[in-house]
VOGU-3710 file (C-alpha; in Angstrom, 3 decimals, decimal comma):
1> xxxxxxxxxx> 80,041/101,625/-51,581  83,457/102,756/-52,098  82,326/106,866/-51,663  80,592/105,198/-48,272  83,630/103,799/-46,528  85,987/106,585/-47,405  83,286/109,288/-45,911  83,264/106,966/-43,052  86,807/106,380/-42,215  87,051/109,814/-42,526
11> xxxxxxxxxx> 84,385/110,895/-40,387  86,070/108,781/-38,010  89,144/110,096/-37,817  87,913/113,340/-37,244  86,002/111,785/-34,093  88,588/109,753/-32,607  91,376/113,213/-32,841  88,864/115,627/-31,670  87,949/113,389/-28,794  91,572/112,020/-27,734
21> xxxxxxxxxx> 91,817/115,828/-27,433  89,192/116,849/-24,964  88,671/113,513/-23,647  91,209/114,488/-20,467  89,254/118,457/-19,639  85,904/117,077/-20,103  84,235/116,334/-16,591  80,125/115,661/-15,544  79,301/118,873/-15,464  76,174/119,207/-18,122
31> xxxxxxxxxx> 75,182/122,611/-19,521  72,158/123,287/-21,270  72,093/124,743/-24,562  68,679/125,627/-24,991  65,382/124,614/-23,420  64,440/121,909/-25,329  64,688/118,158/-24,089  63,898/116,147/-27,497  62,778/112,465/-26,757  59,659/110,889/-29,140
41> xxxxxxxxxx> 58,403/108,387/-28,755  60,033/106,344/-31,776  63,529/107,355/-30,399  65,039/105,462/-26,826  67,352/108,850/-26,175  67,025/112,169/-26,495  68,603/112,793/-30,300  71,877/114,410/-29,150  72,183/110,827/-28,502  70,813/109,408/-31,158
51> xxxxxxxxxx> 72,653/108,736/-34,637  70,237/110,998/-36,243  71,531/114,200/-38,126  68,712/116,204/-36,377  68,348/120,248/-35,489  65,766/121,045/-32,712  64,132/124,770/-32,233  62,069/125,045/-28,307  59,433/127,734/-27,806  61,978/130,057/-26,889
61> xxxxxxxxxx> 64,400/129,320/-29,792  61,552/130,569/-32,497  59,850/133,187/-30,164  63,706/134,725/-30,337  63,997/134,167/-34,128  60,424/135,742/-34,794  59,783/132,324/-36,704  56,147/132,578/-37,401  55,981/129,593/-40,083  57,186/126,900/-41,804
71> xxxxxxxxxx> 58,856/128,680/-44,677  61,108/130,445/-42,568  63,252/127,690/-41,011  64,640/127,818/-44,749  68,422/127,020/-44,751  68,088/128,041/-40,650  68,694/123,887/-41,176  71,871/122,604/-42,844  70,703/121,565/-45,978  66,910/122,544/-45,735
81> xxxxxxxxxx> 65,985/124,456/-48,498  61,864/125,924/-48,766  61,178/127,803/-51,419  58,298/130,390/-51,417  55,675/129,226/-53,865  53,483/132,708/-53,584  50,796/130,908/-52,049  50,007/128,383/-49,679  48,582/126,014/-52,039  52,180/124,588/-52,000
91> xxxxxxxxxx> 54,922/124,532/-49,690  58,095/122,158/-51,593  60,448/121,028/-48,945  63,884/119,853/-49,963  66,111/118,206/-47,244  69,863/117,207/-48,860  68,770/117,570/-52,615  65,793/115,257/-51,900  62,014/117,241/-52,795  59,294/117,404/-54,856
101> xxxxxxxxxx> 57,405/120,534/-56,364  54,673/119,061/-57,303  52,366/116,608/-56,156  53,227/114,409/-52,583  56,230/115,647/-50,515  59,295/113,772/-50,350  60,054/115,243/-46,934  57,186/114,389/-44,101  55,187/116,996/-41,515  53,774/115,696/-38,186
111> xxxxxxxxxx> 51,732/117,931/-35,964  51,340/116,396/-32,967  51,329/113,161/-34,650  49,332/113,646/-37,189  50,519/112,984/-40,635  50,188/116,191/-43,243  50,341/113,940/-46,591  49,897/117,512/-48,679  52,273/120,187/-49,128  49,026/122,355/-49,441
121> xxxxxxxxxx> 48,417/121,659/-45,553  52,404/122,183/-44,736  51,657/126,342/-44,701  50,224/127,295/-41,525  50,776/129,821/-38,621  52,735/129,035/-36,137  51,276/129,505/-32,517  51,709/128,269/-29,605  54,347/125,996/-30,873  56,751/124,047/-27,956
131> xxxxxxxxxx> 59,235/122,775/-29,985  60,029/121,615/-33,784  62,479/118,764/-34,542  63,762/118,136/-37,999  65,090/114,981/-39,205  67,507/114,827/-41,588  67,861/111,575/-44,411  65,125/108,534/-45,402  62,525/107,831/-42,081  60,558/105,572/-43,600
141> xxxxxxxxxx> 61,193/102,518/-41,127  60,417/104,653/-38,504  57,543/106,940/-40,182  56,905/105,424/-43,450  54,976/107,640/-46,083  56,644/110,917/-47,855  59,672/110,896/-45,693  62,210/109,960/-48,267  64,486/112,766/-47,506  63,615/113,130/-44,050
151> xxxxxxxxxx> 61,024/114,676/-41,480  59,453/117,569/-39,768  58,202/116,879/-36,663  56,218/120,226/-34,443  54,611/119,953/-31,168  52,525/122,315/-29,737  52,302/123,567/-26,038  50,886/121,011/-23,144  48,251/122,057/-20,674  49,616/119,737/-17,677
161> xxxxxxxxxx> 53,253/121,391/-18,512  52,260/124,978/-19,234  49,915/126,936/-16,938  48,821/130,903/-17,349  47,254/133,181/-20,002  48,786/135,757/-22,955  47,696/138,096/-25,208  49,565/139,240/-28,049  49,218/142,004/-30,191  51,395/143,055/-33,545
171> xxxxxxxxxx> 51,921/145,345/-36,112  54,339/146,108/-38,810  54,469/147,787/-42,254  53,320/146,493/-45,120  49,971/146,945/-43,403  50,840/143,669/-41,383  48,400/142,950/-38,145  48,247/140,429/-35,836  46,193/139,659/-32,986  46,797/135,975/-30,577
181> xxxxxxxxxx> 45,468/134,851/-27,247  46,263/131,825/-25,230  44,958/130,190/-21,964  46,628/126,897/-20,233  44,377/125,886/-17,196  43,149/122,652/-15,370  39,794/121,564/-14,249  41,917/118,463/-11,503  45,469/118,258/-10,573  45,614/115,642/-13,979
191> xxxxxxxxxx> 43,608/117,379/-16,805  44,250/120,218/-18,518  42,950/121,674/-21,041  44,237/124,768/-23,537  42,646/127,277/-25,946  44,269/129,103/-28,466  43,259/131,608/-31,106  45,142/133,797/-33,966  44,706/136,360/-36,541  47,104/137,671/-39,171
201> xxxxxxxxxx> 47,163/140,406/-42,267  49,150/141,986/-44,434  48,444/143,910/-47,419  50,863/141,959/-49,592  54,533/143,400/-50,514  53,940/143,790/-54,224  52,038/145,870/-56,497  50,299/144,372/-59,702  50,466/147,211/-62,312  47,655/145,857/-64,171
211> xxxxxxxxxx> 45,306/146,670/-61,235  46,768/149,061/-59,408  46,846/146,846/-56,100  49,360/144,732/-54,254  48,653/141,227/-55,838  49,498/139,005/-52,007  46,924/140,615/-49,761  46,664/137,968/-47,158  43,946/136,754/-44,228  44,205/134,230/-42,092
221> xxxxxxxxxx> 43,157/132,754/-38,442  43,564/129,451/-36,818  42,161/128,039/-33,685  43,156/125,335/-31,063  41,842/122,800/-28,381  43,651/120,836/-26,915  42,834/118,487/-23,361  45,326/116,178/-21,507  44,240/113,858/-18,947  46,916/111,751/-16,890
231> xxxxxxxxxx> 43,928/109,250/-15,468  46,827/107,188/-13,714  49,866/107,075/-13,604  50,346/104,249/-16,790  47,513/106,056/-18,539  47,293/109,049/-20,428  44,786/110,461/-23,158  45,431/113,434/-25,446  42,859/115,159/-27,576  43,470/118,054/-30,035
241> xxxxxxxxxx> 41,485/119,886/-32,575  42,344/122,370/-34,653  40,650/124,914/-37,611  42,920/126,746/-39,765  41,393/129,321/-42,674  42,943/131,695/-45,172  41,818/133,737/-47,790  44,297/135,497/-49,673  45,954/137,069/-53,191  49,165/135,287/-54,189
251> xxxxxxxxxx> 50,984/134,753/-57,459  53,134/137,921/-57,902  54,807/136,053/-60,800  56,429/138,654/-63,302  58,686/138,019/-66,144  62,254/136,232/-65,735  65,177/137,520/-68,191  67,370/134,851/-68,539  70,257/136,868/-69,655  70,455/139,273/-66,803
261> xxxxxxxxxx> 68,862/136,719/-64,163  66,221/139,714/-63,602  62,666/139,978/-62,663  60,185/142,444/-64,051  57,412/143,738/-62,404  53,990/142,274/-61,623  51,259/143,154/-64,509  48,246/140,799/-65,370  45,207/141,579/-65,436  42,951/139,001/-63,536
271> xxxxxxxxxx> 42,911/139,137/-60,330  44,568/135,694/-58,695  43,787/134,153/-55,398  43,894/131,290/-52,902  41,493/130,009/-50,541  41,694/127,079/-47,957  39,893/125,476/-44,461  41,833/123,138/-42,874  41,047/120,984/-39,879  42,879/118,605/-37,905
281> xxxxxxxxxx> 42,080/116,563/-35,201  43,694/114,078/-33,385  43,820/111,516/-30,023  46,821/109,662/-28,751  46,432/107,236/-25,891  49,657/106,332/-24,016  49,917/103,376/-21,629  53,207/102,881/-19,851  54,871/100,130/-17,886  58,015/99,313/-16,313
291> xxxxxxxxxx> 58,750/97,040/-19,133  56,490/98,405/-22,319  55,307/101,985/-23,777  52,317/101,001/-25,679  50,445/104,333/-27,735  48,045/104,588/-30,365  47,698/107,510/-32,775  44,274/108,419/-34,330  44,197/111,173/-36,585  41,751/113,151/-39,109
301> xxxxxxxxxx> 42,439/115,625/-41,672  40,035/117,845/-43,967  41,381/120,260/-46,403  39,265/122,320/-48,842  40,847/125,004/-51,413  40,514/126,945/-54,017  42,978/128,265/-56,130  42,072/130,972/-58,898  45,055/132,123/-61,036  45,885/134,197/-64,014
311> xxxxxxxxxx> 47,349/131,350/-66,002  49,421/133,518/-68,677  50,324/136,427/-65,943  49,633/139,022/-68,777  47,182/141,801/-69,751  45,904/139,630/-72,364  42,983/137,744/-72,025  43,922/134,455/-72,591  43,821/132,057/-69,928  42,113/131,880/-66,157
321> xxxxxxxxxx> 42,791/128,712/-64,194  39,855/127,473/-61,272  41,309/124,398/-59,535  39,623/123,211/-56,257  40,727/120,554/-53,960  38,719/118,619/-51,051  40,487/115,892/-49,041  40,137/113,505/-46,568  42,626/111,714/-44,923  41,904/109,211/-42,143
331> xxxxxxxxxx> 45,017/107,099/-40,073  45,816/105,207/-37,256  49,045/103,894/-35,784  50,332/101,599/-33,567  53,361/101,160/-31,707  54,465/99,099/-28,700  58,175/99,388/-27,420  60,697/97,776/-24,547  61,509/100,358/-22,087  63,490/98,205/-19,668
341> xxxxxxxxxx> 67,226/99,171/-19,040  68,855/96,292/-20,926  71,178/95,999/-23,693  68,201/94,707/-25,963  65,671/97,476/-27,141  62,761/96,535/-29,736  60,209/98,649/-31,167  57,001/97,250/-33,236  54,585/99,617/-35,342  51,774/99,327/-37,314
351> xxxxxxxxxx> 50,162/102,080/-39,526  47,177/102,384/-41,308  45,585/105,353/-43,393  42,854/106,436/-46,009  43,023/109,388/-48,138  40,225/110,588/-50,246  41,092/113,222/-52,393  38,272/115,161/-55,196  39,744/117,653/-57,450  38,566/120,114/-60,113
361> xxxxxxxxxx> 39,997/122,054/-63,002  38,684/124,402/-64,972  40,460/125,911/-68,151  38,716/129,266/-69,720  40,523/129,887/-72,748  39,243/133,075/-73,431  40,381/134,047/-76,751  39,006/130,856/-78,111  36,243/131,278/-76,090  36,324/127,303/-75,161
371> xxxxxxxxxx> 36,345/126,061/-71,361  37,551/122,466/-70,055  36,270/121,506/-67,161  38,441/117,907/-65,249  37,492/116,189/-62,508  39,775/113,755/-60,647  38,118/111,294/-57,530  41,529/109,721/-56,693  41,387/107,832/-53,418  44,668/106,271/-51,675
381> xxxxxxxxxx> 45,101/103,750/-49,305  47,317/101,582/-47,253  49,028/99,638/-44,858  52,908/99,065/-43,163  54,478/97,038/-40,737  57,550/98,174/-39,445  60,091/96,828/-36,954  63,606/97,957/-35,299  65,722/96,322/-32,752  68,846/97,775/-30,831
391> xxxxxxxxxx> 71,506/95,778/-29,523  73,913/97,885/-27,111  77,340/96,357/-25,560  77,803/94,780/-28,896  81,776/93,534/-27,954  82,289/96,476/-25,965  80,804/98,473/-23,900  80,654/101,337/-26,825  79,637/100,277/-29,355  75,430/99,837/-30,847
401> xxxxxxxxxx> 73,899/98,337/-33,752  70,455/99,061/-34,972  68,718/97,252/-37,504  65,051/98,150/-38,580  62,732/97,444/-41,447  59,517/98,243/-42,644  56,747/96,900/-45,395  54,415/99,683/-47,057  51,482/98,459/-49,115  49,329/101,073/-50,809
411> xxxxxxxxxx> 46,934/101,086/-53,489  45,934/104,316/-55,812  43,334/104,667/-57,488  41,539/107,217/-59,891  38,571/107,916/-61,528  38,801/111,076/-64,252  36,470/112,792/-66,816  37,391/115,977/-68,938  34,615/117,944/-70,577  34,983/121,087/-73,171
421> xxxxxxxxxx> 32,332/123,611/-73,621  32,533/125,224/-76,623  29,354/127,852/-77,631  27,723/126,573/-74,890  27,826/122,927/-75,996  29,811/120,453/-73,481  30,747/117,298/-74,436  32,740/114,638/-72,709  36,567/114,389/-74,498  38,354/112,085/-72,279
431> xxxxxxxxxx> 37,393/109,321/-69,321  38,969/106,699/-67,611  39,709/104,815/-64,336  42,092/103,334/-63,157  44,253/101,656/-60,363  47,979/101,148/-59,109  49,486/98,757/-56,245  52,753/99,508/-54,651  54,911/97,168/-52,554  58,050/97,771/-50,848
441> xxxxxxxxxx> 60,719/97,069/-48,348  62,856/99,603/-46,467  65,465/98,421/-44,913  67,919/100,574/-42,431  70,760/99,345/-40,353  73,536/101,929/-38,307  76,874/101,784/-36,618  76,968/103,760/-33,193  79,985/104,317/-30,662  79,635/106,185/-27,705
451> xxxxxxxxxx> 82,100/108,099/-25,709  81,948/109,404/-22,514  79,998/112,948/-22,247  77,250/112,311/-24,825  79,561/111,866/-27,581  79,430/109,654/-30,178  80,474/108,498/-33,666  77,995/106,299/-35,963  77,473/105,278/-39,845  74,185/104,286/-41,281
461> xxxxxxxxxx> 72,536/102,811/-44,602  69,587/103,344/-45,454  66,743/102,981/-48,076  64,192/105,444/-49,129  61,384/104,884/-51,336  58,346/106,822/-52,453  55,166/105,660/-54,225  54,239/106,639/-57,320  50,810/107,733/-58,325  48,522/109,552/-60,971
471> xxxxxxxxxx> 49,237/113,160/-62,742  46,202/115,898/-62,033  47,816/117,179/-65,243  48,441/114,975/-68,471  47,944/115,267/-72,129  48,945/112,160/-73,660  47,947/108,699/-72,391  51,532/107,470/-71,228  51,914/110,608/-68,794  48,538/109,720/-66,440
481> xxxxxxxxxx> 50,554/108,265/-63,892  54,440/107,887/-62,991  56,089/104,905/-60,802  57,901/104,852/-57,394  61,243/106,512/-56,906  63,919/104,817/-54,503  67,182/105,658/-52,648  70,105/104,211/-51,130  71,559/106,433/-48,710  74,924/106,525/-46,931
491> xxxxxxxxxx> 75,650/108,576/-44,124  78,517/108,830/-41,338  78,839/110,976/-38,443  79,449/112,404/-35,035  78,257/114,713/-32,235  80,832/115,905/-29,894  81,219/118,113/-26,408  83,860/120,590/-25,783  84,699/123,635/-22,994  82,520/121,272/-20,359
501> xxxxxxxxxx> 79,709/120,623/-22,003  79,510/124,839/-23,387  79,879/123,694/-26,891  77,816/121,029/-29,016  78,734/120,197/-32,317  77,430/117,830/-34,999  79,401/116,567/-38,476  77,885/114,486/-41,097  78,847/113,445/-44,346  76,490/112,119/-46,861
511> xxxxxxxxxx> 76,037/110,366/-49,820  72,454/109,627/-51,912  71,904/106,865/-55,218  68,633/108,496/-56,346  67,268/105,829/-59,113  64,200/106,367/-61,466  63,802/110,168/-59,939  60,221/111,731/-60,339  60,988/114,778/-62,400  58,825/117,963/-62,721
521> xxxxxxxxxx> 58,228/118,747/-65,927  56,290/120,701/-68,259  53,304/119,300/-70,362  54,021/118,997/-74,105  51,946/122,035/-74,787  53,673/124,481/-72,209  50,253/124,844/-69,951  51,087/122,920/-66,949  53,437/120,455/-65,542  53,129/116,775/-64,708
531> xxxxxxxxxx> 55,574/114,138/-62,913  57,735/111,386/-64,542  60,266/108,801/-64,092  64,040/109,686/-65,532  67,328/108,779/-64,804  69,487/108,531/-61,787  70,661/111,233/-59,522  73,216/111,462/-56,835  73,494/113,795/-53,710  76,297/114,255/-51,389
541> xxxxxxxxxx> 77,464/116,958/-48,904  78,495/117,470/-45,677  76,651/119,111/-42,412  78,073/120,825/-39,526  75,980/122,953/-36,723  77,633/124,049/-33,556  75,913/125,694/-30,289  77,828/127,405/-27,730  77,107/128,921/-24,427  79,857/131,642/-24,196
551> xxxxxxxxxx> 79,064/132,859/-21,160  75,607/133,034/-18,626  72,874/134,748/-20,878  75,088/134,767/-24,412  74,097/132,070/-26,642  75,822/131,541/-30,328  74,520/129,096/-33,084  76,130/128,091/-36,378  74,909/125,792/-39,185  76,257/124,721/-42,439
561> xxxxxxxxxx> 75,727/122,634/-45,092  76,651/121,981/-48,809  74,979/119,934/-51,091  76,583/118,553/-54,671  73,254/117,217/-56,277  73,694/116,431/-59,770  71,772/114,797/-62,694  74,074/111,364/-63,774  71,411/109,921/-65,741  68,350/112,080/-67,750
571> xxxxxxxxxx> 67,463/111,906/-71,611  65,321/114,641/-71,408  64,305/113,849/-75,122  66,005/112,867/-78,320  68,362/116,544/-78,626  68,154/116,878/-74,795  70,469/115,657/-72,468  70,459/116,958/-68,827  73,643/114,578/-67,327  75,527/116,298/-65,244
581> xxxxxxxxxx> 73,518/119,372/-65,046  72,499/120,353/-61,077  69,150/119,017/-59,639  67,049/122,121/-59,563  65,940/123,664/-56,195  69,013/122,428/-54,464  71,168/125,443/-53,007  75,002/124,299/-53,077  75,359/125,496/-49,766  72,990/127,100/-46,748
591> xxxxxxxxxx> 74,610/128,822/-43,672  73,129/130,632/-40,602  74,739/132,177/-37,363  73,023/133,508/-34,706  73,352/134,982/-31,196  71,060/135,348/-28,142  72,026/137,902/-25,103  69,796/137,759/-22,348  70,918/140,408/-19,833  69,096/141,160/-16,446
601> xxxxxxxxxx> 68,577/145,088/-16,378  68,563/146,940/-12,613  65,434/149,038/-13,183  62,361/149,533/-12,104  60,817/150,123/-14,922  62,717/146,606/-16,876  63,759/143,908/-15,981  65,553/141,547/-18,693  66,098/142,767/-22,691  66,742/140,442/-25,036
611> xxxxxxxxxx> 68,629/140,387/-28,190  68,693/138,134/-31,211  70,466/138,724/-34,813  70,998/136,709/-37,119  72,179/136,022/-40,734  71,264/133,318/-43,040  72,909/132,661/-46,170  71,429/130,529/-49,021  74,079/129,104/-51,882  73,803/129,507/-55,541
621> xxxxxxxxxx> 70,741/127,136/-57,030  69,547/126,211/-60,212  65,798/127,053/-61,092  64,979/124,171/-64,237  67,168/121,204/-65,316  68,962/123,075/-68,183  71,082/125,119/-65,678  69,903/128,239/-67,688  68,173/130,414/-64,710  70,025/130,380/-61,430
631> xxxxxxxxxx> 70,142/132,716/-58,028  73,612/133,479/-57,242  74,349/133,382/-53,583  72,739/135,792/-51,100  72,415/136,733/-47,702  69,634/137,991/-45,535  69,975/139,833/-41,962  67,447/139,512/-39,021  67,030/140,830/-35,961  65,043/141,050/-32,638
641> xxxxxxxxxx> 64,937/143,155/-29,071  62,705/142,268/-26,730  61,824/144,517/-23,277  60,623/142,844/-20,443  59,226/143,406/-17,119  57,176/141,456/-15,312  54,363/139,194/-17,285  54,980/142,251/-19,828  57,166/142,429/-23,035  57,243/145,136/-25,972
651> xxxxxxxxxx> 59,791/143,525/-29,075  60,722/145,247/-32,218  62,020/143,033/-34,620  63,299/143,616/-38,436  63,503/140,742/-41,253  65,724/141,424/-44,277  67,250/144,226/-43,023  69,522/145,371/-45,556  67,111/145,044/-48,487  68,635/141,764/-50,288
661> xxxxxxxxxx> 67,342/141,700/-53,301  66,418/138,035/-54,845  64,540/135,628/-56,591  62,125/133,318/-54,323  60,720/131,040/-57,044  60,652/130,164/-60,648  59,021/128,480/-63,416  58,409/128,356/-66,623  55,061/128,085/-68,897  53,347/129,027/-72,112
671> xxxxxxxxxx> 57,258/129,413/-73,398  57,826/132,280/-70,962  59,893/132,156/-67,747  58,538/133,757/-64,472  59,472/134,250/-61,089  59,107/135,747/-57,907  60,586/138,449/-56,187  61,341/137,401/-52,296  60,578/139,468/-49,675  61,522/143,113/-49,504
681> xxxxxxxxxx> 62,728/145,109/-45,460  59,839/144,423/-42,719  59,675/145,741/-39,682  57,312/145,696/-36,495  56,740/145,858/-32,852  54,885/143,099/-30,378  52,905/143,958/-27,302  52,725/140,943/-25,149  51,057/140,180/-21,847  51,589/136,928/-19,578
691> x> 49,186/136,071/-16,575
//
């Protein structure tokens, strides 16, 4: 508590200074930053008023960046950290320190509203995206589930705001393709309806030497419906539907030399792949007074995948891994809220949700010629009630307090058998089912002062909490399941206006009590990896992003943040200690700085070209809890130019442009260390047509 008021008196400090200082040149004048006007429905103001440590991207903002997916808004956040797994199967997010490898996400994904409880969904191509909001710190009394270290929220395109047609076309080297089309009509004045459509390739950046071919060939396509009807105007109904499939090789794992922090080249033998279908569909049903915003939330999800993998990434024959997941997840939520201009605001939710989830694994050991075969039938489900009340002109004029709280109950339950065929005889080794119950209260209450000019100063406290649940991976009886994790969080912070309204900045400082901490970890035998319970952690850093319009057409963007996440508490075993060794997966720092030029061209062959670079930096980081692998610091360069005239563009754009060289995963099995190369220069040119 003591860390807490110190970062908050001298968060404040900085505030009060910085705005005594402008407070006299600042005048109404309001400009724009970027497109985007942020305002969900759980929030009363847009978040540059909100005391939320929050980055929003529009349409424009990741059409400019060439953003075309989830893993590259790494570090382009302070503090947001994804590392490339190789496949889609798994996408970890880590938001201030706070993630999870394996298993449920600590951080949570919303696609227009609906709930992505598995990392294996969080992979998909963007298209047609409007805007994407990320949320920063615990969420739960606002979104509950898997939002311990904050949120990602991404909406896509709607047909009663958008109107017209485009084609896209792309190509790059590498062998990359893609080919997108998009129309945005209405059948009345108050329904609309949209249709989207993509398709990407690539032929994969890396060669396997084993087979002669790039091991991360890649195929995908996704398609989109969505209809909005405004039947009066209280009432309005959304439907979407979406299908997302990809087929494609992954894994280019090779070995890891610990001494010179090195990666070999790709060479096993079998070849390694990943499947998955994925469909989402969703309605929302708003109803809006004068004095109430009443909307409901009904989602579904299906996801079916396959994952086939080389398990000892060798020549040798010795292990090939089948695993195949089907899921179904089912939720609904409620929420009614005050709209009326008062200095009370209230906001009540419900939420409700099943998950079914069937898994199987199958083991070939091939040099004992002996097969396991394990199949899990692990349903989850649950409730919450949540509740948060503002109280504005508390004593003055300036100054807010929120207060919010939620109740999660959920219930886990399991039913597993493991067979081994040996000689062609199978016989049933281990069985059992079981169940666990999880109950818990998240409290959140923050501190808000408001200037004039949309500034503001605020300090919050908050819990987080995440259920625990059952390993897919376990060879000894204690390690089938692992028990809820929990944080208290600490945050202070303020957003503040300079030049008349040209420059927007946000500070934050942080700090994170992370008790019984759900480690990763590798199963006794070295095959696998499981979850469990150990120690205490702590996290704290600071954030600072900063948007300027320099002049009509010249845009310039800078984000920062630096995390000190470090283990305070984790007998690994009886020789192994990891206190005070760094959380793993947590870069010290991430930094980004961009610019956007629009200039109007007198020609009459163009008329507008614009340019984006940018630069991203990502801090050293730790790969396992014995500190032994790391990635030092590096830096990556990107950069876009876009012609345009009329409903026509042609861009050429270039991603790592000066070849950094680095590692974009790691892990360990069998006793060997292996990682992942990231990605080497790409290049390519978009044809685009809007009608």
């Amino acid at each position: 508590m003591n860390k807490f008021i110190f970062l908050t008196i001298c968060i404040l400090s900085f505030g009060l200074q910085l705005h005594a200082e402008e407070v006299d040149t600042l005048n109404s004048r309001s400009i724009f930053l970027d497109e985007v006007v942020v305002q969900s429905f759980k929030q009363n103001k847009s978040y540059r008023m909100e005391p939320i440590s929050a980055s929003a991207f529009s349409s424009t903002g990741i059409v400019n960046r060439n953003i075309t997916g989830i893993k590259e808004f790494s570090v382009l956040v302070p503090n947001l950290f994804i590392p490339d797994y190789g496949s889609k199967l798994t996408s970890p997010v880590y938001i201030r320190g706070i993630g999870s490898k394996i298993n449920a996400p600590s951080v949570g994904l919303y696609v227009d509203g609906i709930p992505y409880f598995e990392k294996s969904a969080f992979d998909f191509d963007f298209s047609e995206i409007d805007r994407i909001e990320v949320l920063r710190g615990p969420q739960g009394t606002l979104y509950g589930r898997n939002t311990m270290g904050g949120i990602i929220n991404v909406f896509t395109k709607s047909p009663l705001e958008w109107q017209g047609s485009s084609l896209s076309l792309m190509a790059g080297n590498y062998g990359q393709r893609q080919a997108s089309a998009s129309h945005y009509g209405k059948l009345t004045h108050n329904l609309g309806y949209a249709i989207s459509g993509n398709y990407n390739h690539t032929d994969g950046y890396f060669n396997n030497l084993a087979t002669g071919e790039n091991a991360d060939t890649q195929d995908s396509g996704s398609g989109r419906i969505r209809l909005e009807w405004q039947l009066q105007p209280k009432l309005k109904i959304q439907l979407m539907t979406s299908l997302d499939h990809s087929d494609q090789g992954g894994y280019p794992y090779a070995l890891y030399n610990k001494e010179t922090n090195s990666v070999g080249q790709v060479n096993y033998n079998d070849f390694s792949s990943y499947r998955r279908t994925l469909s989402n569909t969703g309605a929302t049903v708003d109803y809006k007074t004068d004095r109430f915003w009443l909307s409901s939330q009904t989602a579904f999800q299906y996801l079916k995948d396959r994952q086939g993998v080389d398990q000892d990434f060798s020549t040798k024959n010795q292990y090939y891994v089948i695993q195949k997941q089907e899921q179904n997840m089912l939720s609904e939520e409620l929420n009614i809220k005050a709209v009326t201009q008062t200095n009370y605001k209230w906001l009540f939710g419900a939420f409700g949700f099943y998950q079914g989830m069937d898994n199987e694994v199958d083991m070939d050991y091939k040099l004992q010629r002996m097969s396991t075969h394990k199949v899990y039938d692990s349903p989850t489900y649950g409730f919450a009630l949540y509740h948060q009340s503002t109280i504005d002109k508390l004593f003055t004029d300036a100054l807010s307090l929120t207060l919010g709280i939620r109740y999660d109950w959920e219930q886990a339950h399991t039913d597993y058998k493991a067979y081994r065929s040996i000689n062609d005889t199978t016989g049933i080794t281990d069985s059992f089912k079981s169940k666990l119950t999880f109950r818990q209260l998240t409290p959140k209450a923050t501190l808000q002062y408001t200037f004039s000019g949309s500034q503001l100063l605020y300090t919050t406290v908050s819990k987080g909490y995440k259920s625990g649940g059952f390993n897919t991976s376990f060879e000894r009886d204690e390690d089938r399941s692992f028990e809820p994790e929990y944080s208290w969080n600490y945050e202070a912070g303020t957003k503040l206006n300079f030049w008349q309204n040209r420059i927007k900045t946000e500070l934050s400082l942080f700090y994170i009590d992370w008790r019984n901490q759900q480690i990763y970890q590798p199963l006794p035998s070295g095959k696998g990896s499981m979850l469990k319970n150990a120690g205490r952690s702590e996290s704290k850093g600071i954030e600072f992003a900063l948007q300027a319009n320099v002049c009509n057409g010249f845009m310039f963007n800078v984000a920062y943040g630096y995390t000190d996440a470090t283990f305070k508490e984790y007998q690994r075993s009886a020789t192994l200690d990891y206190a005070g060794k760094k959380l793993p997966l947590v870069p010290s720092q991430t930094f980004s700085v961009g610019t956007d030029y629009l200039f109007r061209v007198k020609s009459p062959l163009l008329d507008r070209i614009q340019m984006n670079i940018s630069y991203s930096g990502t801090g050293k980081l730790y790969w396992s809890e014995s500190n032994e692998a790391f990635q030092k610091y590096y830096g990556i360069w990107n950069g876009k130019v876009s012609f345009m005239k009329g409903a026509f563009t042609a861009s050429f754009w270039g991603k790592n442009l000066t070849g950094t060289e680095y590692t974009a995963f790691y892990f360990e099995s069998g006793g060997n260390s292996f990682a992942q190369k990231g990605k080497p220069v790409t290049f390519g040119g978009n044809l685009t047509l809007n009608f």
